[in-house]
C-alpha positions in Angstrom: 1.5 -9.6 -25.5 -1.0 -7.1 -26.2 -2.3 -9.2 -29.3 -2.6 -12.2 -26.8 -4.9 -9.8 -24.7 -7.1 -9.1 -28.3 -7.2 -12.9 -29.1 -8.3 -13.8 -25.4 -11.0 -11.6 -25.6 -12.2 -12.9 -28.6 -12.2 -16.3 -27.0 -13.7 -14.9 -23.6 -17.0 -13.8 -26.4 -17.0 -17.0 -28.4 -17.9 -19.0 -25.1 -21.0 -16.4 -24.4 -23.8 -18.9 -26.0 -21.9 -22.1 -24.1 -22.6 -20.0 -20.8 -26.0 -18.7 -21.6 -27.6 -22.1 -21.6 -26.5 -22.4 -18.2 -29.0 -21.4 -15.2 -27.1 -20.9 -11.4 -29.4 -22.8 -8.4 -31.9 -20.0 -7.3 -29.5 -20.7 -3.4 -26.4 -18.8 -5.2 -26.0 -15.3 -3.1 -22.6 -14.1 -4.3 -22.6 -11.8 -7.1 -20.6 -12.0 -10.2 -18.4 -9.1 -9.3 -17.5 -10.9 -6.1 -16.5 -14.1 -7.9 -13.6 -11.6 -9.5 -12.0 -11.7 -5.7 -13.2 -15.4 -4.5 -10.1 -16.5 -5.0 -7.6 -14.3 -2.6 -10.5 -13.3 -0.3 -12.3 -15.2 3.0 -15.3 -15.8 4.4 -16.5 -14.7 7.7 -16.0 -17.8 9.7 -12.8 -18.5 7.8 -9.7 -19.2 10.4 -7.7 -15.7 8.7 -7.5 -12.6 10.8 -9.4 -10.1 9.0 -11.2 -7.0 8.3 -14.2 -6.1 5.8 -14.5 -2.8 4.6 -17.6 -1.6 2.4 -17.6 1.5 -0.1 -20.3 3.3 2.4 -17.3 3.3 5.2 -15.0 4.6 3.1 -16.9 7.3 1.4 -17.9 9.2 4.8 -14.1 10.1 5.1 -13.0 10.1 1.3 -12.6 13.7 1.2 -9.3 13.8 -0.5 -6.6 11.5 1.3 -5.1 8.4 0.1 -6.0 5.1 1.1 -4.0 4.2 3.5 -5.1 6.9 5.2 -9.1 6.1 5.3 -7.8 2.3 6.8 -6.5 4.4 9.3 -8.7 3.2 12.2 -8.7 -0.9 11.3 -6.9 -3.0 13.9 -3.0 -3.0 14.1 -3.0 -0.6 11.4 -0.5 2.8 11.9 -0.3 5.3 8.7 2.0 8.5 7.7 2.1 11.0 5.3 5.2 12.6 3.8 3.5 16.0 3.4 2.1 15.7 6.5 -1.6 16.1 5.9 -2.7 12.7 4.2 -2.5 13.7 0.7 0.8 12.6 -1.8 3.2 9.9 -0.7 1.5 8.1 2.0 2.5 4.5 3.6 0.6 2.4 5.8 2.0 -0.5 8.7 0.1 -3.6 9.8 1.4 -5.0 12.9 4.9 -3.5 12.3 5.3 -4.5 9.0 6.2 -2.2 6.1 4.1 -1.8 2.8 7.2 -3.6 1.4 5.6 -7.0 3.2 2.2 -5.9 2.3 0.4 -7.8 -0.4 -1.9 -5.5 -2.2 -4.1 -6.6 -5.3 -7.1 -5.0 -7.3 -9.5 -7.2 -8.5 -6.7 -10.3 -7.8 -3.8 -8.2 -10.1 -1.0 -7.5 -7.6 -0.3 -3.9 -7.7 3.0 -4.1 -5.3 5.7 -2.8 -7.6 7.9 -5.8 -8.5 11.1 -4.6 -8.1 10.7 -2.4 -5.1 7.9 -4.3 -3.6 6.3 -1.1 -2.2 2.6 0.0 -2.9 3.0 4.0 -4.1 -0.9 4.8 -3.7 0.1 8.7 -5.3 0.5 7.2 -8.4 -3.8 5.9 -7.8 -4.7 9.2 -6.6 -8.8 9.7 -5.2 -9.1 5.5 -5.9 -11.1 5.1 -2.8 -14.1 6.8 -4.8 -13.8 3.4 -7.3 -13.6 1.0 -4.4 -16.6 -1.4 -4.2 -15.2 -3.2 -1.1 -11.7 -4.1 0.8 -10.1 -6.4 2.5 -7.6 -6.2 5.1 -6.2 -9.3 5.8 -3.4 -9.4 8.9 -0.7 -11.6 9.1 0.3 -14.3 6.2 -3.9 -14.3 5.2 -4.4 -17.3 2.2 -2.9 -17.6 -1.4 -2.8 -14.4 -3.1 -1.0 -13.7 -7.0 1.8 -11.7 -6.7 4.4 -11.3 -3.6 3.6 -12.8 -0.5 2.1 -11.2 2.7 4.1 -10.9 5.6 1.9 -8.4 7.7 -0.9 -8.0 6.1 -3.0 -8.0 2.5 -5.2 -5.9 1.3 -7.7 -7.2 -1.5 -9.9 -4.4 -3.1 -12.4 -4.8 -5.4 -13.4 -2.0 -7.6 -17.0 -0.7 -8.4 -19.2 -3.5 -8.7 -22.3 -2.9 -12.0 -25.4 -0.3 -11.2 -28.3 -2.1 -12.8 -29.6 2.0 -12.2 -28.1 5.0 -14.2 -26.6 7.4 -12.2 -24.2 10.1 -11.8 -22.2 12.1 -9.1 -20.4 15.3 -8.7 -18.3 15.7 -5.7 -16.3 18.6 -4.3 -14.2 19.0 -1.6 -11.8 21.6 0.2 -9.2 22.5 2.9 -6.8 23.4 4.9 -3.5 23.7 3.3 -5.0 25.1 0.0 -6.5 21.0 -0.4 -9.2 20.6 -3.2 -10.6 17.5 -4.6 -12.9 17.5 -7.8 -14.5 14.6 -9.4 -17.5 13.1 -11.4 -18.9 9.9 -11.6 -21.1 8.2 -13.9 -22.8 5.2 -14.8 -25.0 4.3 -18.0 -26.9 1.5 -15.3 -27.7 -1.7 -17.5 -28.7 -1.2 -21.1 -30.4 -3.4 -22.8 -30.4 -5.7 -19.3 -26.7 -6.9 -20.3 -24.2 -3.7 -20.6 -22.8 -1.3 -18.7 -20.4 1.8 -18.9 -19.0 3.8 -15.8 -16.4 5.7 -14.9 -14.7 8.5 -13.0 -12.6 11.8 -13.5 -10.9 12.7 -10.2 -8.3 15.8 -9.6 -7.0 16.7 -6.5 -4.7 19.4 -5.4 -2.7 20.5 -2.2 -0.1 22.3 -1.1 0.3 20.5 1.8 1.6 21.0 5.5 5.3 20.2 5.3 6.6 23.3 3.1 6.7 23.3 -0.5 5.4 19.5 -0.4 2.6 20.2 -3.2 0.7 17.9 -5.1 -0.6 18.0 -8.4 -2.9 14.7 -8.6 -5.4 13.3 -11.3 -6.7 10.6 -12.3 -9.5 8.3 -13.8 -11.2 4.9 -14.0 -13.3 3.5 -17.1 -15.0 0.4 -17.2 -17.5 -1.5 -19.6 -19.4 -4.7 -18.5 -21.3 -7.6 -19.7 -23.8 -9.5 -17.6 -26.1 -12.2 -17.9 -27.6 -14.4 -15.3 -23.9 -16.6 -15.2 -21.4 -14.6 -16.9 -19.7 -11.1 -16.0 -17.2 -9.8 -18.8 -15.8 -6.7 -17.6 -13.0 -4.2 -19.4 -11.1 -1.7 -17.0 -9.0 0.5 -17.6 -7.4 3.2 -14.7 -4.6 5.3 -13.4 -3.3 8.3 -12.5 -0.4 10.9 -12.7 1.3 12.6 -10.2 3.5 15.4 -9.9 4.6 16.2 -6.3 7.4 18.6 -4.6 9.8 15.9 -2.7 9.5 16.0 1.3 11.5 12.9 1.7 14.7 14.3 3.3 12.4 14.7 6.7 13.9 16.9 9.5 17.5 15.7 11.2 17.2 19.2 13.4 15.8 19.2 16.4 15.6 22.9 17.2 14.2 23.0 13.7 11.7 20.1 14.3 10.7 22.4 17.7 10.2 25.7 16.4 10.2 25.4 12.2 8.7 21.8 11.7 7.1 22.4 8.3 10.5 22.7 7.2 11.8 21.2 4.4 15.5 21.0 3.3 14.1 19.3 -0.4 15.7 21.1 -3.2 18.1 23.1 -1.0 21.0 24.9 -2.3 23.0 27.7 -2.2 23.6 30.9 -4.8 26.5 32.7 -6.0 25.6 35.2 -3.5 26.0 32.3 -0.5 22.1 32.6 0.1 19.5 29.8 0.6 17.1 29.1 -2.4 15.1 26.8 -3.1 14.6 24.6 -6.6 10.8 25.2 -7.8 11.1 21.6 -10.0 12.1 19.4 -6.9 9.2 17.3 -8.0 8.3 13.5 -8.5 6.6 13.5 -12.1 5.1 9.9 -13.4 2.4 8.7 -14.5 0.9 5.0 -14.3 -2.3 3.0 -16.4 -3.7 -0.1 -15.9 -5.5 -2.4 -18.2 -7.8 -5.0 -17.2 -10.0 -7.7 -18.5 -11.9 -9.8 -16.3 -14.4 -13.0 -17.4 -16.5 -14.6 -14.6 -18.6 -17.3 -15.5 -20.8 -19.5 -13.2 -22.1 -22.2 -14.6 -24.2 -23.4 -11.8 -24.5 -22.9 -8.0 -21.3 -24.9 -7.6 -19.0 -24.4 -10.6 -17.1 -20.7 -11.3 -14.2 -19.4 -12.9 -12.1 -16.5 -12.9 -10.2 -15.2 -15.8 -8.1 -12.2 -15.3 -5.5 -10.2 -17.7 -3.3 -7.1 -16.8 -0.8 -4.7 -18.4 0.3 -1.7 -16.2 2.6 0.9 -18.2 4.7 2.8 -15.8 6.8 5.7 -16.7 8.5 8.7 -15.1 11.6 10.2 -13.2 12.0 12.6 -10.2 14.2 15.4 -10.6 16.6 17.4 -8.5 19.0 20.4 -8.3 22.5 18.8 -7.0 25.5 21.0 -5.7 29.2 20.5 -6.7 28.9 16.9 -8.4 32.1 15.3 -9.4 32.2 14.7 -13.1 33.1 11.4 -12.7 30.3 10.3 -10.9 28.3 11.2 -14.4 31.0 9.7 -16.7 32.3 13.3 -17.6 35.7 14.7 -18.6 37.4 17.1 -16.8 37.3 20.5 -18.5 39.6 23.7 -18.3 38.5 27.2 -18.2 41.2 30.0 -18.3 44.1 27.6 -17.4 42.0 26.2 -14.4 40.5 22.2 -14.2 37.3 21.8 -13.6 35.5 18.4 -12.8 33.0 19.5 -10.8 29.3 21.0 -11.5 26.5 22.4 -10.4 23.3 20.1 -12.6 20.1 19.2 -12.1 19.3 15.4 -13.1 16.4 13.1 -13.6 16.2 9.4 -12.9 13.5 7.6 -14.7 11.4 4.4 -14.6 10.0 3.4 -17.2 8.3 -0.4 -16.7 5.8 -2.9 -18.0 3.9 -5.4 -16.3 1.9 -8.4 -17.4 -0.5 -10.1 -15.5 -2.6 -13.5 -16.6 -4.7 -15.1 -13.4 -7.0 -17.9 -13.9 -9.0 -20.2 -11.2 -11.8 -21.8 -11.0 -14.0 -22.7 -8.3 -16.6 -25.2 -6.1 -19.0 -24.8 -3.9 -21.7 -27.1 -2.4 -23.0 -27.6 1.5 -19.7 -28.9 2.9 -16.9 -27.9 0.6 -15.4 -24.9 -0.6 -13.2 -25.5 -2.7 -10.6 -23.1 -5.0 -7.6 -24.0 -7.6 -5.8 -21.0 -9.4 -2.6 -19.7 -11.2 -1.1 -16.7 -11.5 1.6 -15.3 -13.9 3.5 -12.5 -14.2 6.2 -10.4 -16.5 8.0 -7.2 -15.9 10.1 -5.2 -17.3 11.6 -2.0 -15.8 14.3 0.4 -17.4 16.3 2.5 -14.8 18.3 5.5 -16.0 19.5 9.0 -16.1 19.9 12.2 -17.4 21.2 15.9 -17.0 18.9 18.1 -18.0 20.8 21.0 -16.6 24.7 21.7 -16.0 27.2 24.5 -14.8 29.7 23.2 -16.4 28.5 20.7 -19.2 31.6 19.0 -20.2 31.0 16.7 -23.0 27.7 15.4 -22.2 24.7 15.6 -24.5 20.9 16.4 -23.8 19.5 13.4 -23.6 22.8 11.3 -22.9 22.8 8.5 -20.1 25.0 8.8 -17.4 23.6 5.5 -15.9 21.2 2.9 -17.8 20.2 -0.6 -16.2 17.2 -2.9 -16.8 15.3 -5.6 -14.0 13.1 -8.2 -15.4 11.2 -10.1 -13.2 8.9 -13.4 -13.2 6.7 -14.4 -10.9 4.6 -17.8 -10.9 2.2 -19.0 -8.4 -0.3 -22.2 -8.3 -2.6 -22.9 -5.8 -5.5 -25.4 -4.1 -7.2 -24.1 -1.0 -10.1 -25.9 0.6 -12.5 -25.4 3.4 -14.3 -28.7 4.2 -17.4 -28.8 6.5 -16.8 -31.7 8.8 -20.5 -31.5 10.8 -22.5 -28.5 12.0 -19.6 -27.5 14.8 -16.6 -27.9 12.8 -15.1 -26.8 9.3 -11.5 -27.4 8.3 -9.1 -25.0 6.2 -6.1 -26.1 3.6 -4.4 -24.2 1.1 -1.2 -24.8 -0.3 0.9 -22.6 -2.8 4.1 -22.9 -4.7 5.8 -19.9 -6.0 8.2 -19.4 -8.5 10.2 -16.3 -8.8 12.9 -15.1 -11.6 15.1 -12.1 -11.1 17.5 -10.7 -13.4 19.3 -7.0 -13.7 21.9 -6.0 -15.8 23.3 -2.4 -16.7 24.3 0.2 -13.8 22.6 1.4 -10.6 22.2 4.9 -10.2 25.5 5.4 -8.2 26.7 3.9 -11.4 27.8 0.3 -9.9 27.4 -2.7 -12.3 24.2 -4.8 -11.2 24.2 -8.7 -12.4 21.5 -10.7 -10.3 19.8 -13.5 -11.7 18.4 -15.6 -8.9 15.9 -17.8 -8.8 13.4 -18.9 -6.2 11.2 -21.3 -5.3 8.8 -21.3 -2.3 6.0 -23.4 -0.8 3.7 -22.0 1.5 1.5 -24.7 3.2 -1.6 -23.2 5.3 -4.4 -25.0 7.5 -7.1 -23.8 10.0 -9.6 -25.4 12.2 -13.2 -23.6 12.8 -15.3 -24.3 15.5 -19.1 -23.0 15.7 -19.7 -23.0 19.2 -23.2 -21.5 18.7 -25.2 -19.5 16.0 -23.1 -16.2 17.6 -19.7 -17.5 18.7 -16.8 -19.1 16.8 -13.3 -20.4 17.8 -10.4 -20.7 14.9 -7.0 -21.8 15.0 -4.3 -21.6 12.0 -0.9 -22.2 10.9 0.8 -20.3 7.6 3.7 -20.3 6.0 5.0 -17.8 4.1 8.5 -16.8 2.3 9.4 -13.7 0.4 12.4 -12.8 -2.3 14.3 -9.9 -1.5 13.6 -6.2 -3.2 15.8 -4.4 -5.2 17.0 -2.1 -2.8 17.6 -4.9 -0.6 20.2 -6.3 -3.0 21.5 -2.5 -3.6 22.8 -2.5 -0.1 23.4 -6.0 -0.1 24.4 -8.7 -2.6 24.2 -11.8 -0.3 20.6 -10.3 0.7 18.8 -13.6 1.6 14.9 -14.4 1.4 13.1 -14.3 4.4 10.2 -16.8 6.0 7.7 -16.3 8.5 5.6 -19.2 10.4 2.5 -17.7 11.1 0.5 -19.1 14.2 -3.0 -17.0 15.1 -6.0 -18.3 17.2 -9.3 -16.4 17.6 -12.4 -16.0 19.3 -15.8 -14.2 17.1 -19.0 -13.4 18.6 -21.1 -11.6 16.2 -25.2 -10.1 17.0 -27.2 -7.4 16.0 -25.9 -5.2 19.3 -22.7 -6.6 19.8 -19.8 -8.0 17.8 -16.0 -8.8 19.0 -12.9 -10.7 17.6 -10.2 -11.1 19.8 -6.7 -13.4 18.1 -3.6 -13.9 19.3 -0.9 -13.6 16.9 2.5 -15.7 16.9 4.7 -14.9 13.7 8.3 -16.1 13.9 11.0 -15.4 11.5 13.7 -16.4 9.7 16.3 -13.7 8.1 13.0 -11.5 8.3 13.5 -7.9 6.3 13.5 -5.6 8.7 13.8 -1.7 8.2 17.4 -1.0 9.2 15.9 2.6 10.3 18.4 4.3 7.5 16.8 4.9 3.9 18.5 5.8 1.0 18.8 9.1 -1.2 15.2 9.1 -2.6 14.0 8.2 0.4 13.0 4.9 0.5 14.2 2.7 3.3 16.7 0.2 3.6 16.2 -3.2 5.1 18.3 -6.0 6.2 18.3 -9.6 7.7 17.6 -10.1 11.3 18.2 -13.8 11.7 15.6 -14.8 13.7 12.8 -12.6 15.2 9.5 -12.9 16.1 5.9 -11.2 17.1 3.9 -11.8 19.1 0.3 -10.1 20.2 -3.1 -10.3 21.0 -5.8 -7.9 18.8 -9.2 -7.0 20.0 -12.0 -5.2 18.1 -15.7 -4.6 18.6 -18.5 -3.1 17.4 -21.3 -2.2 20.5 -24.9 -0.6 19.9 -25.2 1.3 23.0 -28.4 2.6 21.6 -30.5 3.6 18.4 -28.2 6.4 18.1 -25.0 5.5 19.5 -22.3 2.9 18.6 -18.6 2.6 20.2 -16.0 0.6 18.0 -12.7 0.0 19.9 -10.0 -1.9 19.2 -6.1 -2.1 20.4 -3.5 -4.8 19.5 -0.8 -4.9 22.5 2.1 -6.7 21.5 6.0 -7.9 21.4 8.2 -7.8 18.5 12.0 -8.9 19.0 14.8 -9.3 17.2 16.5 -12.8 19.5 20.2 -11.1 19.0 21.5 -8.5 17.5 24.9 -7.7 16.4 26.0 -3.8 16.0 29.0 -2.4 15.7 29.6 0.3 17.8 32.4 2.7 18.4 34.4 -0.1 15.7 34.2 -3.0 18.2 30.9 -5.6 17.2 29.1 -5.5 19.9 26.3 -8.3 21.1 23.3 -6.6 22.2 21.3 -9.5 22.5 17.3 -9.2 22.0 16.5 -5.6 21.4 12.9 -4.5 19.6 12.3 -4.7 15.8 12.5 -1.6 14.3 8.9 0.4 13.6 7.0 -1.9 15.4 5.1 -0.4 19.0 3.8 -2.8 21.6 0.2 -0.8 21.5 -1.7 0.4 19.4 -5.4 1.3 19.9 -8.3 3.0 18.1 -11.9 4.2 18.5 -14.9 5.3 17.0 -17.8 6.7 18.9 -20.6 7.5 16.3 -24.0 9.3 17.2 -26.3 9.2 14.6 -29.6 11.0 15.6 -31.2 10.6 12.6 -30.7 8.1 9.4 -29.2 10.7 7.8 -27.3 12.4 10.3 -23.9 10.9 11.7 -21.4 12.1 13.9 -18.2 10.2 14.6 -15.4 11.0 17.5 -12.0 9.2 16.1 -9.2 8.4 18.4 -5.8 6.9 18.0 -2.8 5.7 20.3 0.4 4.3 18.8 3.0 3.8 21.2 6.7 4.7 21.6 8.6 2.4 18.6 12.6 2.4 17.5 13.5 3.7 14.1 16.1 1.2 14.5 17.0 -2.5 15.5 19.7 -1.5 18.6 17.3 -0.2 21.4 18.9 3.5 20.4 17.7 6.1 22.5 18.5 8.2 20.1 16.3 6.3 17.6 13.2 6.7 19.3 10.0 8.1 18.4 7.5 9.0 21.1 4.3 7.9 21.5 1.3 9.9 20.3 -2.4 10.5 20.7 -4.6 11.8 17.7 -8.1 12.5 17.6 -10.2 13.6 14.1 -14.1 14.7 13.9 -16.0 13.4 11.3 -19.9 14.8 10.3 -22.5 13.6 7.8 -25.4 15.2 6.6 -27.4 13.9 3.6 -30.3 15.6 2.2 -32.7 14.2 -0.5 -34.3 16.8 -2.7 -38.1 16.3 -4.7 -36.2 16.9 -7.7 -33.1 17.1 -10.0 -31.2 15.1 -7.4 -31.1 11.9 -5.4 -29.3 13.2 -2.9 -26.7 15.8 -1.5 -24.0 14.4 1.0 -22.7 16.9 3.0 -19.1 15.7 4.9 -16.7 17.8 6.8 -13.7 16.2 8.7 -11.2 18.1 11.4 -7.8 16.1 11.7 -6.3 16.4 14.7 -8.7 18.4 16.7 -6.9 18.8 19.5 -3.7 20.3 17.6 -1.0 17.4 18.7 2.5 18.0 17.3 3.4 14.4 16.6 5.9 12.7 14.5 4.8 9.1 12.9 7.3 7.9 11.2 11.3 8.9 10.6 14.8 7.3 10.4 17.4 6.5 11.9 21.3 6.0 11.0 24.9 5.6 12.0 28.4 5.9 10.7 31.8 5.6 11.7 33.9 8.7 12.9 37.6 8.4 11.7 38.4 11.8 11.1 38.1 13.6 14.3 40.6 11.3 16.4 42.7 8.7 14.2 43.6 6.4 16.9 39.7 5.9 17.7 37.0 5.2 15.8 33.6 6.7 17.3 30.2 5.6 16.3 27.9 8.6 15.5 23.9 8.1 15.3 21.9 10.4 13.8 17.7 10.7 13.1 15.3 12.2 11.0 11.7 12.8 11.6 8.4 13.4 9.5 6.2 15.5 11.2 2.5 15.2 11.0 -0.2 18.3 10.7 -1.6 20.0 13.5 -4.8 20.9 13.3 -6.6 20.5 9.9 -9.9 20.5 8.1 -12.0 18.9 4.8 -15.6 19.7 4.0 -17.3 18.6 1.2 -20.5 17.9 -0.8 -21.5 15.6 -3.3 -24.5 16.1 -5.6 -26.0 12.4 -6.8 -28.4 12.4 -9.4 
């Protein structure tokens, strides 16, 4: 495969004096780099819910926390952090959907994981700094490549070509021992046709939650080719991560009152029967990404897209593990001194190591009344589960570097595509796209609770979508739309359940835009019903990753408003809330051993209101001050209406300040930023789990149902300043 990359490069520069003769109409206004996303992205009167986001946004916050963490303030969006202060394992929700529903691509690779389905934006540590633009697309949104979007997708683009050399150093600090440190550079256009750039990022924290460190770096490197019709760019990025586990949470409430940066990871007890810690409790793995991109436009109407990917993946999490039984390792009971022994104190890792092919292609037309878009995209991976003891009491006959579990998921993905958007008169444009999907998954080998896993199934979706646009005037516009959409199941899905079925989701929205210089508002309404949606049970698993199951049919329904108003030269307000209902039409449950029907009961992690608000003063064009506020209401960690499953509602407010100053010499500029979380010191939990199980033990003759919950709490008041020096 990586020849095949080699030998379409070489065709990619034999076509170079076929595209130079070509000249683009002088009316052509989209760049090149933007071509790269044309296909999986919309325009601003297109009938998809969504939200634009330019690098100058994101770089007034980017001071150190992941992505999902600078999108924060966008409509319908809720976000958590493990360590509790933004930095390491992060996740982000669109309209009550987990990142497992969430289609994410860069440049139009998919970047979901595609066994798990998740996004994991440590292993892409500091990649807002790269980020040319985003996308935020809620609900089903058009054809993407890669898994489907059930909540929302998120397109990003990465840095688009500096015609200008340049260069950046940036610096940043904090609370909780936080630092960030990177450089930027770019050789601007040489010779009118080439480009290098690239960035070295590292960023360190200890973070809030206790012991929940994280050792981050990583880097992006790209070389480019332009002419007037033709972008060629090389990419290549990635990052490694090593970070102490805080996914255990807290499941005591006195502790999560009076000790709530506790954290029970790597927990265990001495010979001496007191509490230590293990200092290697850590998440360790390291991911790169290689890209090659060719966009060619061979006039104002005709452009294509040719995209290539391979992502290596590779590395394990480790953990200190009390009393293991020695067959759950495939060990041999031992005796010592007359005595059997066949169980051990060890410490294991389980690694992933994976490989992941990409090849997208599309091309493209545009004239006065059509818009017009026909693509493919394939994919291949390969991911090797397995693991080892590094470290045992009692060794028995293993061997460093044995196995005591080894299994192997292959996946193949396939998607085609034709989306149009036909301009019927002046008032009225119309919106098609159709997509068929074709999906192959295969395991063999063991789990990591050492259960044989043979899947091999194989599906086959289509996903109609249409949309009507009407222009009431040069300010206001109506849109209507219908999607379909239909996902395969993950592999933890099929873990906790081998008869795990696919899910669909009919997608209805309808929305109102009104866009001028001093005011601008969209308001949709949202209908999304289900079939066998994936919901988040509310339990997770050992590593922490949560557990879904079928819900039979469910649905959401809500109504999003969000606005930008210029008050004044110097002040701006940009509100939004989404107010909403998300059921589940019946739910089984057993409780207390008798299945109970507890007819329609709320679907797990999703409020009914969420709101956000930025009041920005800028008194000067290089002076900005911005007042950020956040509701998310109370939501169930479960799918039974559970008090006990309940996580309370919560109000957060941050402080964010701009200053730039530009110098007569040796450099452009120097950004100063500086950004106080939580100013008002909240102690609020965003995200948790919840669980039951069956008591036998304590009264044979009755079976009691026992619930239990665990909660991630988020940092209380916390700070970032930093300064970038551009030259």
């Amino acid at each position: 495969m990586k020849n095949l990359f080699v030998f379409l490069a070489l065709i990619v520069l034999s076509f170079q004096s076929f595209s130079q003769e070509k000249k683009p109409d002088s009316t052509e206004v989209q760049t090149l780099d933007e071509v790269l996303v044309k296909a999986i992205r919309v325009d601003a009167d297109s009938p998809i819910t969504h939200s634009n986001i330019k690098k100058e946004a994101l770089e007034k916050r980017n001071l150190g926390q992941d992505l999902p963490i600078l999108l924060n303030y966008l409509p319908s969006v809720v976000t958590t952090s493990d360590a509790g202060s933004g930095v390491g394992y992060t996740g982000i929700r669109v309209r009550g959907v987990s990142a497992q529903s969430t289609n994410v691509t860069v440049n139009g690779i998919p970047y979901n994981d595609s066994e798990s389905l998740g996004t994991y934006w440590v292993d892409l540590p500091d990649f807002a700094s790269s980020v040319e633009s985003l996308q935020l697309q809620r609900g089903v949104g058009t054809s993407t490549n890669g898994s489907g979007a059930f909540g929302a997708s998120i397109n990003i683009l990465t840095d688009a070509i500096s015609e200008k050399a340049s260069g950046e150093i940036s610096n940043a600090f904090g609370s909780y021992n936080t630092r960030k440190h990177n450089v930027k550079f770019s050789t601007g256009t040489l010779n009118d046709h080439f480009e290098i750039a690239g960035r070295l990022s590292q960023i360190n924290s200890d973070g809030y939650i206790d012991r929940a460190s994280s050792d981050l770096k990583s880097y992006f490197l790209q070389a480019s080719y332009v002419d007037d019709n033709t972008l060629i760019k090389a990419i290549t990025f990635g990052g490694y991560e090593r970070t102490y586990q805080s996914w255990n949470g807290l499941e005591d409430l006195d502790l999560l009152k009076n000790h709530r940066t506790y954290n029970t990871a790597g927990m265990y007890t001495d010979e001496n029967g007191d509490i230590k810690f293990y200092k290697n409790e850590v998440d360790d793995y390291k991911q790169d990404h290689y890209q090659l991109h060719w966009n060619e436009r061979y006039n104002s109407n005709w452009s294509t897209n040719l995209g290539l990917n391979y992502t290596y993946g590779r590395g394990y999490f480790e953990q200190y593990k009390e009393d293991q039984d020695f067959s759950d390792y495939d060990l041999e009971d031992i005796t010592v001194g007359g005595e059997t022994i066949n169980t051990t104190d060890l410490i294991r890792r389980r690694w992933l190591d994976n490989d992941f092919y990409v090849v997208n292609a599309n091309a493209s037309y545009k004239d006065d009344a059509l818009n017009f878009t026909v693509g493919t995209s394939y994919s291949s991976y390969v991911g090797d589960h397995y693991g080892e003891i590094i470290w045992a009491r009692y060794a028995s006959n293993s061997e460093l570097g044995d196995q005591y579990y080894k299994g192997v998921g292959k996946k193949k993905d396939m998607s085609v595509f034709a989306k149009a958007t036909y301009k019927l008169n002046e008032k009225v444009s119309l919106y098609g796209d159709l997509q068929m999907r074709f999906v192959n998954y295969k395991t063999s080998g063991l789990t990591s609770d050492r259960v044989n896993m043979l899947i091999d199934e194989d599906y086959n979706f289509f996903n109609p979508k249409a949309g009507i646009t009407y222009k009431l005037n040069t300010s206001d516009n109506l849109y209507l739309s219908y999607a379909r959409a239909s996902r395969e199941p993950n592999r933890g899905d099929f873990e906790s359940n081998p008869d795990i079925k696919p899910e669909q989701l009919n997608d209805f929205e309808l929305g109102w835009r009104h866009n001028t210089s001093a005011f601008k508002l969209n308001a949709n309404a949202y209908y999304m019903l289900y079939n066998e949606q994936l919901v988040l049970s509310g339990a997770i698993d050992d590593v922490g990753n949560p557990i879904r199951s079928n819900s039979g049919k469910s649905y959401r329904l809500g109504l999003e408003f969000d606005a930008a108003i210029q008050v004044s030269k110097q002040i701006a307000i940009q509100p939004n809330f989404t107010v909403s209902t998300n059921k589940n039409k019946k739910t089984i449950s057993q409780i207390d051993g008798v299945l109970v029907d507890l007819g329609k009961t709320n679907i797990s992690f999703s409020p009914d209101f969420v709101a956000a608000n930025a009041l920005v003063f800028q008194p000067a064009n290089n002076f900005q001050l911005s007042f950020l506020s956040k509701y998310v209401g109370e939501q169930f960690m479960g799918n039974s209406d559970s008090n006990a499953s309940k996580l309370d509602s919560y109000f957060v407010n941050d402080f964010n300040v701009t200053y730039e100053i530009k110098p007569n010499s040796i450099f452009k500029s120097i950004v100063l930023s500086g950004l106080v979380n939580n100013v008002f010191g909240k102690k609020y939990v965003s995200n948790g789990y919840y669980y039951t199980y069956d008591d036998t033990w304590s009264n044979p003759n009755q079976t009691t149902t026992i619930e239990g919950a665990g909660y991630y709490p988020q940092a209380t008041t916390n700070f970032l300043v930093g300064a970038t020096l551009k030259f």
